[in-house]
N, C-alpha and C positions, 0 to 999 in steps of 0.2 A: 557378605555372604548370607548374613541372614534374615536380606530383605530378599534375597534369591529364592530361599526357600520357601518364605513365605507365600509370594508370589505364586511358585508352581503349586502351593497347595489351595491357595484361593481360585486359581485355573482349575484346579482337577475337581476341585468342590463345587464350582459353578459348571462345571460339563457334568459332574454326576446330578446337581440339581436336574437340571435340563434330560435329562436320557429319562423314560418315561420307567415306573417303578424303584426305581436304585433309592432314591432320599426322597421321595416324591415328584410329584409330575406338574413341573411348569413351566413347560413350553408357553402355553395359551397367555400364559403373564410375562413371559418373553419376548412374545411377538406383539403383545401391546404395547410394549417399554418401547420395542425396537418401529412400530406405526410413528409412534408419537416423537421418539428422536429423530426419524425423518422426516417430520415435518418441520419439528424447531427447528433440525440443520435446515432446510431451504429456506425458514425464514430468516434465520439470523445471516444465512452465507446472503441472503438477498439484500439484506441489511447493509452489509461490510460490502457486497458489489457497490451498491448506491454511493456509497460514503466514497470508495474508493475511487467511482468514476467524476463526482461532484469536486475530489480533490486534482483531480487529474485535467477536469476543465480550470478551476481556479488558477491552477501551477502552469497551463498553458498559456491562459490570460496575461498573468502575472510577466512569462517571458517574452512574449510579444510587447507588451506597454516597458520592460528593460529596454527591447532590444530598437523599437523605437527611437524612447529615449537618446540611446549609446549611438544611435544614424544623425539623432539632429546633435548632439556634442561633435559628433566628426565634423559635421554641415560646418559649422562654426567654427572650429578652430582651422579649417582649409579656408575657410572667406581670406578674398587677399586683402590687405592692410590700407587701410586712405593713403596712411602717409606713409611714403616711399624715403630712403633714407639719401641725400642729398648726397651728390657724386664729388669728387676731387676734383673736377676741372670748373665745376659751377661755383663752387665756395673760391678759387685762384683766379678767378677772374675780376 
């Protein structure tokens, strides 16, 4: 409860900052925080795209060369056998 309070008085103190004359007027230092946090947000979100798309080619790679792999293991254990297992009539003769 009494981070709640806290809270709405830090809101109300930071909007009276800001409303020009009430606690002083800083807008003009608002909207430079807020230039400049939109530019870090673009670089850092372009940041974390990059990262995110370079994982997303690796993790593609990665299941293709599995799933290869898992085609030649089938290949192989379907090959039929050289040696065939000798019948009942050929071993009674």
């Amino acid at each position: 409860m009494l981070s709640i309070i806290g809270g709405l008085i830090a809101a109300a103190v930071g909007v009276l900052w800001i409303v020009p004359g009430i606690l002083g007027y800083a807008w003009d230092d608002v909207f430079i925080v807020l230039k400049g946090s939109i530019a870090l947000g673009l670089i850092f979100g372009g940041i974390i795209a990059i990262a995110a798309g370079i994982s997303a080619l690796k993790e593609k790679a990665q299941e293709k060369k599995e799933k290869e792999e898992l085609s030649k293991e089938e290949a192989k254990s379907e090959e039929p056998k050289s040696e065939e297992p000798k019948s009942e009539e050929s071993q009674s003769s």
